[in-house]
C-alpha positions, 0 to 999 in steps of 0.5 A: 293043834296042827294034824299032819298028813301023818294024821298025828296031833292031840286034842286042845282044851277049849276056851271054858266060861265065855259070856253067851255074846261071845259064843253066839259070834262063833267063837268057841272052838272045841276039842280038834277031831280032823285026822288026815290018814291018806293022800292021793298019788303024786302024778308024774313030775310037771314039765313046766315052772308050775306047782301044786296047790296041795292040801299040807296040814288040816284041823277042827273041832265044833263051834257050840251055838249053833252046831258048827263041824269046822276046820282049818286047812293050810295049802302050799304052793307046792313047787318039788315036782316042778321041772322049773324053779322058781315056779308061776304063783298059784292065783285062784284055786278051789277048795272042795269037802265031801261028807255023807247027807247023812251026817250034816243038817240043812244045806247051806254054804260054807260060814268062812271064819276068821276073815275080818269084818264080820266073820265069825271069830275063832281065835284058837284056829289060823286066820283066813286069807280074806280072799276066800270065799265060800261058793256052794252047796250041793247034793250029789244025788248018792247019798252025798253032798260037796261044799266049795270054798274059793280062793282068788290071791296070789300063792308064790312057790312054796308060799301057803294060804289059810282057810278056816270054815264051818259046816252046819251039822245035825244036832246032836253032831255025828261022829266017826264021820269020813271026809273028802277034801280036794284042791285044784289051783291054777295056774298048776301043773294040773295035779287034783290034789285029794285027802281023806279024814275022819271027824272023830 
């Protein structure tokens, strides 16, 4: 399941009946529960050949063993405010997720999933460019905490890159819960690219 930036989509049945080996590597993904529901504002138009590294389409669920919240987010190398075509690929970029303390278990990084080797696997979800790499966790001191995810590649114009991650939660997972998600890319016309959404 694909959820837009119109926070459109449906929920997905999970795999049921898989040997215990299987869910302890992380493989089980449950029902999808990210929705996007708003967007930042498009900052005035670039005046060179750069794009945006902008957050396009984003979905989730849990891991069941241990109590992941997860999610899969597509970013584009967005070149339509550009004043030149074709624009400068996007070659590091940051990722970052903002989630009340309230609503997630102990601090650690980000697990990356679907990265090969001996990344936790989850088939349901889009593989992870293996160039992503989960950075830190921290406790913004007002009742918050971001996580940070890395890329280092090479994004040509209207190209994307893939990132599937999870993020330890309580137990039992929360619900209802609002979500921060920002993206910066460079080289890009400098635009903080910003989405909202709801772990239902």
């Amino acid at each position: 399941m694909t959820v837009d930036d119109l926070g459109a989509g449906a929920h997905d049945d999970a795999p049921r009946g898989l040997p215990r080996r299987t869910v302890l590597a992380g493989a089980v993904w449950s029902v999808p529960v990210i929705a996007l529901v708003t967007a930042a504002p498009a900052a005035a138009a670039s005046a060179e050949g750069l794009g945006r590294f902008v957050i396009e389409t984003m979905q989730g669920g849990t891991w069941v063993d241990p109590q992941y919240y997860g999610a899969s987010i597509q970013l584009r190398n967005d070149d339509t405010q550009a004043a030149t075509i074709p624009v400068a690929d996007i070659t590091s970029g940051t990722v970052t997720v903002t989630m009340n303390r309230v609503d997630v278990g102990a601090l650690q990084p980000v697990v990356i999933a679907n990265a090969g080797g001996s990344s936790p696997s989850v088939p349901a979800l889009p593989a992870t460019d293996p160039t992503w790499t989960a950075g830190g966790v921290t406790d913004n001191g007002d009742g918050t905490v971001t996580y940070t995810l890395a890329y280092v590649g090479s994004v040509a114009g209207q190209g994307v890159t893939h990132v599937t991650f999870g993020i330890l939660g309580p137990t039992p997972l929360n619900s209802g819960i609002p979500v921060t998600v920002t993206s910066t890319g460079s080289p890009s016309d400098g635009t903080v690219h910003t989405r909202t959404a709801t772990l239902f």
